[in-house]
C-alpha positions in Angstrom: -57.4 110.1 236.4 -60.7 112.3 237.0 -60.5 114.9 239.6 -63.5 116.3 241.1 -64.9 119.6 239.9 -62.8 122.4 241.0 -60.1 120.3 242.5 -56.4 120.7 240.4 -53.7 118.2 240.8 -50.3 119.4 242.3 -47.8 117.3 242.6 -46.2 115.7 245.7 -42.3 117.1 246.4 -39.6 115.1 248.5 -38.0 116.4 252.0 -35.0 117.9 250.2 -37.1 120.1 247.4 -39.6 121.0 250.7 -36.7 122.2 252.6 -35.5 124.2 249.7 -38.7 126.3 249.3 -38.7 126.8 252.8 -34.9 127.7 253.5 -34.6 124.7 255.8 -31.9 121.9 256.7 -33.9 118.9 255.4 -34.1 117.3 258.7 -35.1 120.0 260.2 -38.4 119.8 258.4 -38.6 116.2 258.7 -38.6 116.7 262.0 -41.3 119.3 262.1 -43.4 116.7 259.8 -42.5 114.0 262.2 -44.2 116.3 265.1 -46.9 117.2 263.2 -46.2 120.8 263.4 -45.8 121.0 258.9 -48.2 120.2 256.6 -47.4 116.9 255.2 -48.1 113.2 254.1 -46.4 110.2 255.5 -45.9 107.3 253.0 -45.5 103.5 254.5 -46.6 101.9 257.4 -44.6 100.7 260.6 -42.2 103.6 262.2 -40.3 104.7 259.2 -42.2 106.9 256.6 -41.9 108.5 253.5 -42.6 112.0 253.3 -44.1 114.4 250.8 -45.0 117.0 250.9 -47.2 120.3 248.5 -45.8 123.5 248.3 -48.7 125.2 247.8 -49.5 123.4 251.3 -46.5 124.8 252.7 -47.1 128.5 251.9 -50.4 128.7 253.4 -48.8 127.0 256.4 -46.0 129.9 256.1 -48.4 132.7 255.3 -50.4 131.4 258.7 -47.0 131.6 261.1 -46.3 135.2 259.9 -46.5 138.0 262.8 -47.0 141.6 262.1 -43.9 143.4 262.5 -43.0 144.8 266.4 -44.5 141.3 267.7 -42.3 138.7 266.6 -40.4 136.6 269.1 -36.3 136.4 269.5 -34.4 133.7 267.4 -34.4 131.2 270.8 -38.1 131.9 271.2 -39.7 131.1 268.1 -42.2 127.9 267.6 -42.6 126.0 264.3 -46.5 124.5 265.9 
């Protein structure tokens, strides 16, 4: 397959190998993909998906949700949107 100029290809990763790279209980992130509040791609139709996900996708997400130190919220206050 022929990608566009300048585009690579990366391939997709399941839920578990997501949740790896992120430290996370796998349904914890399928939660947050469920919510919208992860990058991610839902596979299927109907109410039950699929989802995969791009690490590189992830780490900018990451990278975005880091606080300089002295401002980050408690354990119980943290948000994942």
């Amino acid at each position: 397959m022929q990608l566009p100029m300048g585009i690579t290809h990366e391939q997709f990763v399941d839920g578990q190998r997501a949740a790896e790279f992120l430290g996370l209980p796998r349904k914890t992130l399928l939660n947050l993909a469920r919510r919208g509040s992860v990058p991610a791609h839902p596979l299927g139709d109907g109410m039950r998906h699929t989802w995969r996900f791009r690490l590189s996708e992830l780490a900018s997400w990451v990278q975005s949700k880091t606080v300089e130190s002295g401002s980050h919220r408690g354990r119980n206050e943290r948000e994942f949107s």
